[in-house]
C-alpha positions in Angstrom: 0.0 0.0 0.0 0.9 3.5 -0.2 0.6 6.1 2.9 1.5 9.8 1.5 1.7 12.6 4.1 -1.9 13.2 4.0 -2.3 9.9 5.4 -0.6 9.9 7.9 -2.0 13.7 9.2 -5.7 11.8 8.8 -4.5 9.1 11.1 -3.1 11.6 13.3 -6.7 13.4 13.3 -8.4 10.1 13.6 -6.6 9.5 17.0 -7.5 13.0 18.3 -10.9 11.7 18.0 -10.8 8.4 19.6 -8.5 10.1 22.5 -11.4 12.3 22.8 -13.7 9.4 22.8 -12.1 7.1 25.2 -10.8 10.1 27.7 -13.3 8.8 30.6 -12.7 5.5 29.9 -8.9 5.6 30.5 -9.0 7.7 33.2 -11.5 5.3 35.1 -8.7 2.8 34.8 -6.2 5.0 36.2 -8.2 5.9 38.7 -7.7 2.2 40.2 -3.7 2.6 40.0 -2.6 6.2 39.5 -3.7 9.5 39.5 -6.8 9.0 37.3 -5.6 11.9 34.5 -4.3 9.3 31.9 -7.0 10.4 29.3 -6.8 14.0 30.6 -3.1 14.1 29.7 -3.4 12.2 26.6 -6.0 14.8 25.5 -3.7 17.5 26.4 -1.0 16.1 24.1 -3.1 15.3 21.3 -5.4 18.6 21.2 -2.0 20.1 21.4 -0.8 17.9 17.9 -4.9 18.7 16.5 -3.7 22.7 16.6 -0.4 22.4 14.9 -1.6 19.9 12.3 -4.5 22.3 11.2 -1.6 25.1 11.3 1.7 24.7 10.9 1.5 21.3 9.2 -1.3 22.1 7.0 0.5 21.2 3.7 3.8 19.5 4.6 4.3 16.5 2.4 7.3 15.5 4.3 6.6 12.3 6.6 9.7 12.5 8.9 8.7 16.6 9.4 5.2 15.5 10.1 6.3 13.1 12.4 8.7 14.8 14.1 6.9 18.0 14.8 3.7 16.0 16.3 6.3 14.1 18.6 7.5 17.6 19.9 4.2 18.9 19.9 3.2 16.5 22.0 6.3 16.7 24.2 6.2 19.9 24.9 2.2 20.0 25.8 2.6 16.8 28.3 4.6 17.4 31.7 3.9 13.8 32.6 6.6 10.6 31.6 4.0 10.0 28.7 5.5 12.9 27.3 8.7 11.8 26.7 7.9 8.1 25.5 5.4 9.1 23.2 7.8 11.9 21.9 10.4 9.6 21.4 8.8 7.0 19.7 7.3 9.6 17.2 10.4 11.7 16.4 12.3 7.9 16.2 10.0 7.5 13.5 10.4 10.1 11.8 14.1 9.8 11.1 13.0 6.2 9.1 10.5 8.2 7.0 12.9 11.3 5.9 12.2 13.2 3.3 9.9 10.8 1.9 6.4 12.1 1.1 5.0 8.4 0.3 5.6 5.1 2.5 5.7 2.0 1.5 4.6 -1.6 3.3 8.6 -1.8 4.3 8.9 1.8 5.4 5.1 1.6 8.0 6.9 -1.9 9.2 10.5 0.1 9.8 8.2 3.2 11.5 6.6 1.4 13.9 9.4 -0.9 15.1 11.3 2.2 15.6 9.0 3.9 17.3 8.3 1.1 19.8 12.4 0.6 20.3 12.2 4.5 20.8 9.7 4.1 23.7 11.1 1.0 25.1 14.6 2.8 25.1 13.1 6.0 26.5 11.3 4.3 29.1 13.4 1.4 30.2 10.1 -1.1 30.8 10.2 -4.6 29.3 7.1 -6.8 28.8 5.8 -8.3 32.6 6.7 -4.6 34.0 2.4 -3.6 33.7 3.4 -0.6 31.0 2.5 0.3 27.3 5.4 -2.0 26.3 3.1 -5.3 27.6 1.5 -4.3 24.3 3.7 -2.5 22.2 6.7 -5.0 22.8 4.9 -7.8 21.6 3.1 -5.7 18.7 6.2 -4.9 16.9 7.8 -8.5 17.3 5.0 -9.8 15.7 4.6 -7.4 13.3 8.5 -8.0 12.1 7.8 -11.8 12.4 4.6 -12.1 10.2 6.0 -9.5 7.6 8.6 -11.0 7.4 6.8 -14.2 6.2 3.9 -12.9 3.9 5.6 -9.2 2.7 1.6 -7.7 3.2 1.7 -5.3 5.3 -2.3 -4.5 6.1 -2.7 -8.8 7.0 0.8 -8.4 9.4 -0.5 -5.3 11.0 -3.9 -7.1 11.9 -1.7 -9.9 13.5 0.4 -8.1 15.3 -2.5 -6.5 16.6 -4.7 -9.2 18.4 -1.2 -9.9 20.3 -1.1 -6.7 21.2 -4.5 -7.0 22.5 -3.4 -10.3 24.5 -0.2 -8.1 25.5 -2.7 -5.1 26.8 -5.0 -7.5 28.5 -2.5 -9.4 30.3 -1.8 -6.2 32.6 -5.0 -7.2 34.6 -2.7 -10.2 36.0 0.8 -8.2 36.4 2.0 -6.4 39.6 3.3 -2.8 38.3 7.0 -2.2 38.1 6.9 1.0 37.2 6.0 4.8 37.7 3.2 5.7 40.4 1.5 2.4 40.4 5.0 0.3 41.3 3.6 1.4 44.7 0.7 -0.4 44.9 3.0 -3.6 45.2 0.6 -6.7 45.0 -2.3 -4.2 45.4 -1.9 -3.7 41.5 -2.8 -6.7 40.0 -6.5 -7.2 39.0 -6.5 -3.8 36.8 -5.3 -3.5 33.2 -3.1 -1.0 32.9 -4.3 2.3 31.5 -1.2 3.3 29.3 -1.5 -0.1 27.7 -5.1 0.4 26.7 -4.2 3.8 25.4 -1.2 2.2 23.1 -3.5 -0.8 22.1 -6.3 2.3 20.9 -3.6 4.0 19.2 -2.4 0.8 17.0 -6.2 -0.5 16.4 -6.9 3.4 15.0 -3.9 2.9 12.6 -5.3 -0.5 11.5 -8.7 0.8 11.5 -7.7 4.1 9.0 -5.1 1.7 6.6 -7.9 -0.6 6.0 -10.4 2.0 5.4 -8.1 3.9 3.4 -7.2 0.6 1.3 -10.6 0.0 0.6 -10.6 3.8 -0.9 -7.9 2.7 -3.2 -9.2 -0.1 -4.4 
């Protein structure tokens, strides 16, 4: 498939809107292991990205300046350690897409394996730890792994997916390692883990918008 600059502002947009959508809902889960502002903060950052992609980044056709610029954007809106990892993985990213204005299946595989080493390097959390990498860790191995075999990127992407899902939903069972929650101890396990619901939302939009956009195409 083909994902120009345009495409990948949409999907931006389109997770702007499912952020807005699921705001309560991922702040409910925080609620039962942190401070209970998970979607508040992810709002922040991503209203923050909706005003400089309707401004600034009206017309770029670059997909690393795109990228980049929405991982700052969101850096610099969110105090929290979200911030950072989100940032990282986005501006990461952006230096596989450089200068290109059109991806291809190989260059969405090499932006999202990035990205995920880029959070996973910037946060220092492995899968077990009750973090976004208990489903981004297992996405992007999978991902590697089944494009590998079949060189179709929209079928790999849907794979790698429903393991992320498993990944997200086996934080109900963990005890946190990490951030706030770490504190909770034994008291932690029994919730699933609001930053990997938020990173499962933020893969299944990008699956959701390639499909749809395929479909277009076709």
């Amino acid at each position: 498939m083909e994902f120009t600059a345009a495409d990948l502002t949409n999907y931006f947009k389109a997770v702007i809107e499912m952020i807005e959508e699921q705001k309560d809902y991922l702040c409910a889960l925080d609620r039962k292991i942190g401070d209970g502002d998970h979607g508040v903060t992810m709002s922040i950052g991503w209203q923050a990205v909706n005003d400089i992609l309707n401004e600034d980044l009206k017309d770029e056709e670059d997909c690393g300046k795109l990228s980049m610029k929405v991982g700052k954007t969101f850096l610099n809106a969110v105090g929290s350690s979200v911030g950072p990892l989100y940032a990282t993985g986005l501006m990461r990213g952006a230096k596989t897409v450089k200068k290109k204005t059109v991806l291809n299946d190989q260059d969405l595989v090499d932006y999202w394996l990035v990205f995920t080493q880029g959070v996973k390097e910037r946060g220092q959390a492995s899968i077990g730890d009750k973090t976004m990498m208990d489903t981004f860790e297992p996405f992007a191995e999978a991902l590697e792994a089944k494009f590998d075999e079949t060189n179709e990127f929209i079928p790999a992407f849907d794979h790698a997916l429903s393991i992320a899902k498993k990944g997200m939903e086996s934080t109900t069972g963990l005890v946190s390692q990490k951030g706030r929650s770490s504190r909770l101890g034994e008291r932690s396990v029994g919730f699933q883990d609001p930053g990997a619901t938020s990173a499962y939302l933020i893969l299944a939009a990008f699956l959701n918008y390639a499909q749809s956009n395929s479909a277009e195409v076709s």
